[in-house]
Wavefront OBJ file of the C-alpha trace (Angstrom):
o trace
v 60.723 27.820 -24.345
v 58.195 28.250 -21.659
v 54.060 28.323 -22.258
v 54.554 31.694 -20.841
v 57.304 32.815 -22.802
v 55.636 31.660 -25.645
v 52.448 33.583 -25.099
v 55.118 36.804 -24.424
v 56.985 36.216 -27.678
v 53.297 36.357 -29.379
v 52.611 39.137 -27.849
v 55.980 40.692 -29.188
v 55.021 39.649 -32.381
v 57.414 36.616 -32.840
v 57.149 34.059 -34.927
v 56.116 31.160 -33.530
v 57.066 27.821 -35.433
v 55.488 24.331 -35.696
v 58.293 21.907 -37.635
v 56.229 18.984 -39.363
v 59.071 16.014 -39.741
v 57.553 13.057 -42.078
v 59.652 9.765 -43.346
v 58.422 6.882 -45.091
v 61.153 4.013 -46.168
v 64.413 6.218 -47.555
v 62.500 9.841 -47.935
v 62.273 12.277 -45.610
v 60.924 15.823 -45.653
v 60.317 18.499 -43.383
v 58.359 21.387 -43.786
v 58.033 24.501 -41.514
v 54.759 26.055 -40.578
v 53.673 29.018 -38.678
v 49.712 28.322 -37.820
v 49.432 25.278 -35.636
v 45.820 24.846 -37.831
v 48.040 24.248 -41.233
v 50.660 21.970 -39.212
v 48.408 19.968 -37.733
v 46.657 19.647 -41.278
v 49.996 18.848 -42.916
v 51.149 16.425 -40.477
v 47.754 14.546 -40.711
v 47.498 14.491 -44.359
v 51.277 13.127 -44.518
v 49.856 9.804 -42.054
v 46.732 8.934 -43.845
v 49.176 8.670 -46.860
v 51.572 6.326 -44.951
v 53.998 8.499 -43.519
v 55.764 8.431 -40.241
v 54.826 11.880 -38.721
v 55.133 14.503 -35.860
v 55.245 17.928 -35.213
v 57.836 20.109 -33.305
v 56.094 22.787 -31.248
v 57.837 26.026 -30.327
v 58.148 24.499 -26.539
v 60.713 22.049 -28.302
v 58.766 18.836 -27.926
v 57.774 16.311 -30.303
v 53.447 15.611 -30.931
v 52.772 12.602 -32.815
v 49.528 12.191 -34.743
v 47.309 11.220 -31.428
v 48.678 13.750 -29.759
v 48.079 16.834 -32.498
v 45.042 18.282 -31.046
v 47.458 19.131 -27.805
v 49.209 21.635 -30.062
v 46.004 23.573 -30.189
v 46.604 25.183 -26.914
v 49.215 27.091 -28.870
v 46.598 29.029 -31.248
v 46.150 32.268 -30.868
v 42.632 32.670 -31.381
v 42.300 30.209 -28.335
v 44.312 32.321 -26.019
v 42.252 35.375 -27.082
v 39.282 33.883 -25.363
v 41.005 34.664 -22.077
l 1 2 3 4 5 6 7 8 9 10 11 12 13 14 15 16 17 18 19 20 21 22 23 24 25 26 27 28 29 30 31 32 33 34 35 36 37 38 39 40 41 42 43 44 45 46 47 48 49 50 51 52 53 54 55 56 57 58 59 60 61 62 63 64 65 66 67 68 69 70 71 72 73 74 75 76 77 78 79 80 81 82
């Protein structure tokens, strides 16, 4: 999905997903989230206790922890400022 399909399905009023993926060792878990604030917040608290983390956005591509405050640009309250 496209920036600008993304900001159209928002529009729409379409969910728009973040997928946090975690491991560590055997266990794996994967949660789904729907503010990039609360993913972000997941995927970070999952690394600081040892985790290997990162977050599929709804533009299908996977953010590691340096690279979380990219998925920012999909928040809503940011694109409202345009």
């Amino acid at each position: 999905m496209l920036e600008r399909d993304i900001g159209a399905s928002r529009k729409k009023g379409v969910a728009v997903t973040f997928i946090v993926h975690a491991s560590r060792g055997e266990d794996a878990t994967t949660t789904i989230r729907l503010s990039v604030v609360v993913a972000i917040a997941k995927g970070r608290s999952l690394a600081e206790e040892g985790w290997q983390v990162f977050i599929t956005g709804p533009d299908g591509i996977r953010y590691y922890p340096s690279e979380f405050d990219k998925l920012l640009s999909f928040s809503p309250v940011l694109h409202a400022r345009e």
